[in-house]
N, C-alpha and C positions, 0 to 999 in steps of 0.2 A: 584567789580566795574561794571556799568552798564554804560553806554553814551546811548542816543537813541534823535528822535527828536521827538518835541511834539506832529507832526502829524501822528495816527495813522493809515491812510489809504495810505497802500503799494503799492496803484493802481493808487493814486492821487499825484500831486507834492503838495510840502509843501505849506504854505501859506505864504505870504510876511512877517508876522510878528512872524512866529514862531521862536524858538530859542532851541542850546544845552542844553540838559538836564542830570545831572549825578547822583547818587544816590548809595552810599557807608554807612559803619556805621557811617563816620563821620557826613552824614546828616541824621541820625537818618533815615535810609531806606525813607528816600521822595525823591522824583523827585525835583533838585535845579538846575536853569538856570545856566550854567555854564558863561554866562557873565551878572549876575543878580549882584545887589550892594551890599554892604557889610555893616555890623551894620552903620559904620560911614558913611555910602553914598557913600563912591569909588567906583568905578567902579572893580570887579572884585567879592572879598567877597568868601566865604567856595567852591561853585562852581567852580571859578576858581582856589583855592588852591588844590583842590584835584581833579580836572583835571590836573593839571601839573606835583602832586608827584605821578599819577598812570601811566601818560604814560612818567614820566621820568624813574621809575623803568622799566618798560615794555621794554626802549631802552634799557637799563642797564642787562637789564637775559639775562641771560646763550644764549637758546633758542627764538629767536624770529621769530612769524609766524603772517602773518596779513593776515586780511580778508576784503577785500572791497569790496562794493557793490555801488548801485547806487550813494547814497550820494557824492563818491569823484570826480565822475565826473560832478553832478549838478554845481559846482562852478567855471567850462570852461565855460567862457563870450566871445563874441564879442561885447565891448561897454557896453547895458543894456540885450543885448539878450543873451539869455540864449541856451547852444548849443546841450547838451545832450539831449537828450530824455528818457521820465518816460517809464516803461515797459506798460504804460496806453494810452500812445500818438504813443506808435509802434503796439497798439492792433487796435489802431484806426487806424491807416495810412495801416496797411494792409487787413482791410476790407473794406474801403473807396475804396484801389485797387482793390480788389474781388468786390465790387459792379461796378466800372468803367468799369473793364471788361467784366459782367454780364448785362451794357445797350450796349455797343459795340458789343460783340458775346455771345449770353446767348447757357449755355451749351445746348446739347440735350435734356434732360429730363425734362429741363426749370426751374430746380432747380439754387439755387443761390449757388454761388463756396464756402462761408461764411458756409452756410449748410452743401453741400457736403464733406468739409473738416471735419467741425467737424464732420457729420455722421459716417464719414472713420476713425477716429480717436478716435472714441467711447467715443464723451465727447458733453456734454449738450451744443447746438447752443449759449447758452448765457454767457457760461464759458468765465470769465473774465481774466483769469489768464494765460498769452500767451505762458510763457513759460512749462504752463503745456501740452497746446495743441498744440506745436513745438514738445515735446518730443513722445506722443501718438501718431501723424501725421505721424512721423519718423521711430517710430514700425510699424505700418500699413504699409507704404512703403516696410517693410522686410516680412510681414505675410500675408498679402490680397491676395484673388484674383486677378489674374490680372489685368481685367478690372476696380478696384478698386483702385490696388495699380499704374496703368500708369497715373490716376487721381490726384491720389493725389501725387506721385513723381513731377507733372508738378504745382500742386497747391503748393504744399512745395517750390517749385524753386523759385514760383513769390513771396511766403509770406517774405522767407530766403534772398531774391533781395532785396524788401520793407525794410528791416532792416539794410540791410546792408546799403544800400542807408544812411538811416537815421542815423546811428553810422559813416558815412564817414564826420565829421565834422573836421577834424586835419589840416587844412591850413597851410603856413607857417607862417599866423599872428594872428593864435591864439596862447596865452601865455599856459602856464603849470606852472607857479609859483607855487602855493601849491603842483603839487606831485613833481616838482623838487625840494623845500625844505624838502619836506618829505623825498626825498631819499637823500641828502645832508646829511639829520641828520643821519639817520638811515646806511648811510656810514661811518658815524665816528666812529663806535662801534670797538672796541679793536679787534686785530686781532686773537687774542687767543681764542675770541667767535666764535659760529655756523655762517654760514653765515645765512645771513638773507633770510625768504621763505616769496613770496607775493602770495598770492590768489585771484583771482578777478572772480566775476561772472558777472563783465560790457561786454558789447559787441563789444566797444571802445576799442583802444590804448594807454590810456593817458599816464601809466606807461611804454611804453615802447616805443611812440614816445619821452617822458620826460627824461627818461635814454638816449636815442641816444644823444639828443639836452645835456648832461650833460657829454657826453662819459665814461659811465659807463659800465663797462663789465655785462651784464645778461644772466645768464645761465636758458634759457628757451625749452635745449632739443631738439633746433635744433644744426645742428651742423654747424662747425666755418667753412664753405667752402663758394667758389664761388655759389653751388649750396647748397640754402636753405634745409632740409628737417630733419621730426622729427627722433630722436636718442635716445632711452636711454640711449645709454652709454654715449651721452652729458653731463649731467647731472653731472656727475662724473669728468669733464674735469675742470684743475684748472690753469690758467694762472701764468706765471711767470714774475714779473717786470725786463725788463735790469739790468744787474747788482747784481740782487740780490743774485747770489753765492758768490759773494765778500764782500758781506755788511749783507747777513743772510736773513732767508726765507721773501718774500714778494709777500704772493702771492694777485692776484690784486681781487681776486675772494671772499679774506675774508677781503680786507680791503678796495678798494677804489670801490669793486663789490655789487651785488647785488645777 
């Protein structure tokens, strides 16, 4: 099974009319709207049948690992506005900063900070792809010359600031309804199964301000003290419900966790 959305360009948000797209043997390997209608005209039709019997088995294995990417956050609203930001709207907001601060104090060499960064980070001024040129920036920081790499340390701070700024959207009145039912469902799985493993390459909270707001236990490797900090051996750490020696194992980490 395949899901994907119609629009191809990973750099651009969707367009207001595009839609879910699935593509299995039951549709004969085409691309079928998964909320496209059905011989009779309903609403729904092959699309949505086998969108429902792949990610009902998916809840249902043994093993379940999910992968999310920008899509699950696109659908935090405030009202009509839309809160997330495309990895295309954070390329832009951080060079829009590189240019702000380039008419305000332009460096020595009277180069632009936009250039500078990617010269240092040994990728083409017009590379679009932001997270390729976060990652280069980041080596360079470990391997340049100094007077190179105090550059770009100071230019990575304000790019890595721009972002975060812009992924700080989690107020107390914006909703999280889809991944709180997403992790509602994906809580109810038999306890006798793996616990469930989430993946995210967002730069956002949503799954994990969304589990707070639903008090779900998540073992994300920090560990369980007043003072936050990362732990492998967290990982490994499995909650016990009250009571549960008396009534049989429950633990909260494979059945009402995450």
């Amino acid at each position: 099974m395949e899901l994907a959305p119609a629009a191809t360009d990973c750099f651009a948000a969707p367009a207001e009319g595009d839609r879910l797209r699935i593509r299995t043997s039951r549709t004969s390997r085409q691309w079928i709207e998964v909320d496209g209608a059905g011989e009779d005209g309903d609403a729904g039709g092959i699309g949505a049948e086998e969108t429902a019997r792949h990610l009902s088995q998916a809840v249902r294995s043994a093993n379940l690992v999910v992968l999310s990417g920008l899509g699950t956050s696109l659908c935090v609203r405030r009202g009509d506005e839309r809160l997330a930001p495309t990895m295309w709207q954070l390329l832009e907001r951080v060079r829009a900063e590189f240019a702000r601060l380039d008419a305000a104090d332009p460096l020595p060499d009277q180069r632009g900070r936009w250039s500078a960064f990617t010269a240092a980070a040994n990728v083409a001024e017009g590379e679009e792809n932001l997270e390729h040129v976060l990652s280069r920036a980041k080596l360079a920081t470990e391997l340049a010359p100094e007077p190179v790499r105090i550059l770009q340390e100071r230019l990575l701070a304000i790019a890595e600031g721009v972002i975060l700024e812009a992924v700080d959207f989690l107020a107390a009145d914006v909703t999280l309804d889809t991944h709180a039912n997403f992790l509602r469902r994906i809580a109810r799985r038999p306890s006798r199964k793996a616990r469930v493993r989430i993946f995210t390459t967002n730069y956002d909270r949503c799954f994990e301000a969304a589990a707070g707001r639903e008090e779900f236990i998540v073992v994300d490797g920090c560990q369980t003290a007043s003072k936050r900090g990362s732990d492998a051996v967290s990982m490994t750490i499995k909650a016990l419900r009250g009571g549960a020696l008396r009534e049989g194992r429950a633990w909260l980490g494979r059945t009402s966790g995450v």
